[in-house]
N, C-alpha and C positions, 0 to 999 in steps of 0.2 A: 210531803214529797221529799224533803232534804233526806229524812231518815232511811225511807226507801231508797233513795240514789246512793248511798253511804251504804244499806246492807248489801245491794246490788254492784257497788265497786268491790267490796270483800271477797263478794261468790265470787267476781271476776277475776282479783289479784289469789284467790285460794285456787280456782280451777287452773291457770296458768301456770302458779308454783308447781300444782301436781302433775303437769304436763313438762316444764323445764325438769322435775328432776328426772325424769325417765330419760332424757339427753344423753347421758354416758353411758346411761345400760344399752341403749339402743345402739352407738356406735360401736362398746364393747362386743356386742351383737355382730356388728356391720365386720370388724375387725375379724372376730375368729370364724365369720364365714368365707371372708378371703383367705383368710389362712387355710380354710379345710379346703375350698376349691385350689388353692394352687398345691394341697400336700394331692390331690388327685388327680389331676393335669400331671403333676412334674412324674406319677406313679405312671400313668394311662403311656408318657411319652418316654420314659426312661429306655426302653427296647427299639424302638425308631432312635434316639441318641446313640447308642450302642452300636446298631446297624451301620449309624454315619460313622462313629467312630474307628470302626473295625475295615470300612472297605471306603472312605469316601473323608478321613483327614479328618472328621468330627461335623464335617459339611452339612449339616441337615438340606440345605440346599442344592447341594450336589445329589442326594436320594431323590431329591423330590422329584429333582428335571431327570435322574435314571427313569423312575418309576412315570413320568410325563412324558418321556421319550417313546413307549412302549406304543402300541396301536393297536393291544387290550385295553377295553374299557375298563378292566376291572382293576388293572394296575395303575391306569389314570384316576378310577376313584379312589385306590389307595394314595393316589400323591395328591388329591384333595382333599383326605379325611388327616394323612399326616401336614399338608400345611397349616390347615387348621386346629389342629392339637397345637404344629409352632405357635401359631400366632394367639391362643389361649393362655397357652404359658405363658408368654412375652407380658400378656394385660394381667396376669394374675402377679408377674413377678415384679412388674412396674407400680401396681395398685399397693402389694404389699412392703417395696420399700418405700412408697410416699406414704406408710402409715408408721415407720419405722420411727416415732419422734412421741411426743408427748400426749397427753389429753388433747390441747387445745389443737396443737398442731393436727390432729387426728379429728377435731371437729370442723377445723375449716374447710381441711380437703375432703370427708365427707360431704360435708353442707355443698362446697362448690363444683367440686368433681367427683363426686361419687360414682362410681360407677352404675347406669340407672337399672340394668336388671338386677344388679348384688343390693342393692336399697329397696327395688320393688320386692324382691326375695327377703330381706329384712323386713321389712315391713309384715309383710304377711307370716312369717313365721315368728312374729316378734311375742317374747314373755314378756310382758312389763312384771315390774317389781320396785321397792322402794329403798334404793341402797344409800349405806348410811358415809357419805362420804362428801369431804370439800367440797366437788368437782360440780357432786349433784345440790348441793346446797346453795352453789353458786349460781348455777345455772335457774336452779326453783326460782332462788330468789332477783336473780335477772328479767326470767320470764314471766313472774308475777309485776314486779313494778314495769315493765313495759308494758303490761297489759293495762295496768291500774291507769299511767298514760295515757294509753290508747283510747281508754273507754272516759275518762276525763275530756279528753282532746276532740272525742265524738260527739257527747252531750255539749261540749261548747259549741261544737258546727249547729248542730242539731236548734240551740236555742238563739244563736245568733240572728235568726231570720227574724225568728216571734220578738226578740228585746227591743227593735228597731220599727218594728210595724206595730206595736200595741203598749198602750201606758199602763200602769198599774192602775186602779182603782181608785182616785181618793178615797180619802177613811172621813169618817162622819166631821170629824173635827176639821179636817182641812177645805169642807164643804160646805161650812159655815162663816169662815173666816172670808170667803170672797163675798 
């Protein structure tokens, strides 16, 4: 049984390596898909900026409540389809200076705040790959020994109950001696 629990910690600390290093490809991922959505947000909203600029001071707010002011629906879903573009831009542009900083920096605010459609959209569009760098080395080898942990730390629950409710066996020798 010892041997078995030993090759079966391996598969476990080898499948977690190969899952920690996919870590930074994946936020690399997460990164320049915020980038591509805000380079097409700031494109889609560049001509409504314009429009504020040109008659309303740069106000995009002063357009909106122009075009909210009106008592055409059609002008009213233009001032919901442009606050909407603002307010796109705004989380694209907020997202991409809290990625503005390093690796690590870039893992925690994914991990904690990621934005959850831009990570669901990672996800599912994700290429894994096995890149050969510190960041993912580190992280392999983080998420391997947490695992190795983990699954150590389970077989201990796991065997705690049986060590306490059941004796080993004596052996012939110790059977004889009483």
């Amino acid at each position: 049984m010892s041997k078995l629990n030993h090759y079966l910690s391996m598969i476990v600390f080898m499948a977690a390596v190969m899952v920690g290093v996919q870590v930074p490809n994946f936020v690399d991922q997460y990164v320049k898909r915020v980038d591509a959505h805000l380079a097409e947000v700031e494109a889609n909203f560049s001509k409504y900026q314009e429009a504020a600029n040109e008659f309303h001071g740069g106000s995009i707010e002063e357009l909106i409540d122009l075009y909210d002011s009106e008592n055409n629906p059609s002008f009213q879903w233009g001032a919901e389809a442009i606050r909407n573009s603002h307010q796109r831009l705004q989380r694209f542009r907020l997202e991409s200076r809290s990625l503005q900083t390093d690796f690590w920096g870039q893992l925690v605010f994914v991990a904690l705040h990621g934005d959850r459609e831009l990570l669901a959209d990672t996800q599912s569009n994700y290429s894994p790959n096995v890149p050969l760098n510190a960041n993912a080395a580190i992280c392999g080898l983080g998420a391997g020994v947490l695992a190795a942990i983990l699954y150590e730390l389970l077989l201990l629950l796991i065997r705690l109950p049986f060590g306490r409710r059941y004796k080993p066996m004596p052996t012939a020798r110790q059977r004889h001696t009483h």
